[in-house]
C-alpha positions as CSV (number, residue, x, y, z in Angstrom):
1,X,0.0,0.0,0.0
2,X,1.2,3.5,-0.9
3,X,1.1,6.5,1.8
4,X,2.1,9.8,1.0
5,X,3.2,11.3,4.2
6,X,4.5,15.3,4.8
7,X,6.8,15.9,7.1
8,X,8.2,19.6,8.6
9,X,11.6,19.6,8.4
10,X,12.3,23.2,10.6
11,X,16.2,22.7,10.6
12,X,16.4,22.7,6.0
13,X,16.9,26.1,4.5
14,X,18.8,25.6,1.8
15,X,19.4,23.5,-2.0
16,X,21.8,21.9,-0.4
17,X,20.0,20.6,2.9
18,X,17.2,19.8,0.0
19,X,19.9,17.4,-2.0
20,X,21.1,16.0,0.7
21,X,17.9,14.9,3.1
22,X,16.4,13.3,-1.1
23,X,19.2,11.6,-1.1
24,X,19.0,9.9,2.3
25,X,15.1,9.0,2.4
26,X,15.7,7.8,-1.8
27,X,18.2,5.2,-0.2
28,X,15.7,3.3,1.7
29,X,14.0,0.5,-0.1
30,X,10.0,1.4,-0.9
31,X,10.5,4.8,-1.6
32,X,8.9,6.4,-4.9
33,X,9.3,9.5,-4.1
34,X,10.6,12.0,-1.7
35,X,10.7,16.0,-2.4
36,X,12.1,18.7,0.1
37,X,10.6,22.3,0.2
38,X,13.3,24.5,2.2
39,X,11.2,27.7,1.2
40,X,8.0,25.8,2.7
41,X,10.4,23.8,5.6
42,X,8.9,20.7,4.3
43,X,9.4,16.9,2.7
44,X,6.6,15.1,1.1
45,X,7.5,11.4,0.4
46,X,5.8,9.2,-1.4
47,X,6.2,5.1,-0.3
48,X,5.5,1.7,0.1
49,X,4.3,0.8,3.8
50,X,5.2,-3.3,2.8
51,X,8.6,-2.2,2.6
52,X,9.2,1.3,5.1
53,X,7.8,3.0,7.7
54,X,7.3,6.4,8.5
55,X,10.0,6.2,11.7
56,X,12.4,5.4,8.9
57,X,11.8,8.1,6.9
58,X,12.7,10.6,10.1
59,X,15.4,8.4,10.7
60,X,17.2,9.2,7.4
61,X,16.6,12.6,8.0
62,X,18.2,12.9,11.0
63,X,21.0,11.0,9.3
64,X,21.5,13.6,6.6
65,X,21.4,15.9,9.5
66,X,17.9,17.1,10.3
67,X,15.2,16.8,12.3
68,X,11.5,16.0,11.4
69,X,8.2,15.5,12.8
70,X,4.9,13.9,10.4
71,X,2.4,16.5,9.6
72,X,-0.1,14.4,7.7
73,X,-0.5,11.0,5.9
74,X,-2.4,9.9,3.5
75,X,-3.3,6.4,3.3
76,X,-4.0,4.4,0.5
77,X,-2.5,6.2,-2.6
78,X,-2.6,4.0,-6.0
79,X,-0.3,3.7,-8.4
């Protein structure tokens, strides 16, 4: 099942902190898609919930160096 979930990101101001926290979350396995706002201090991520959860999302945010809390999901997305 796809869940597209948004997630503030308050420490990302930048293209680079962009770059880098896409290219964290598009590491894990079951993601489609994953874009970072800095102007809106946001990340919307598209992904499979067979394959990753939303605590590993934040967790390869915070391992690009960031922090982020889920604003919203939305359950049951079709491909």
């Amino acid at each position: 099942m796809m869940n597209i979930n948004t997630y503030s990101v308050p420490d990302m101001s930048c293209a680079h902190c962009k770059a880098r926290i896409e290219e964290e979350v598009n590491k894990l396995t079951g993601i489609q898609n994953a874009n970072a706002d800095p102007d809106e201090k946001k990340l919307t991520v598209t992904f499979d919930t067979n394959e990753v959860q939303s605590a590993d999302i934040v967790n390869a945010v915070s391992q690009a160096g960031y922090t982020a809390e889920k604003r919203s999901e939305h359950c049951c997305v079709r491909n």
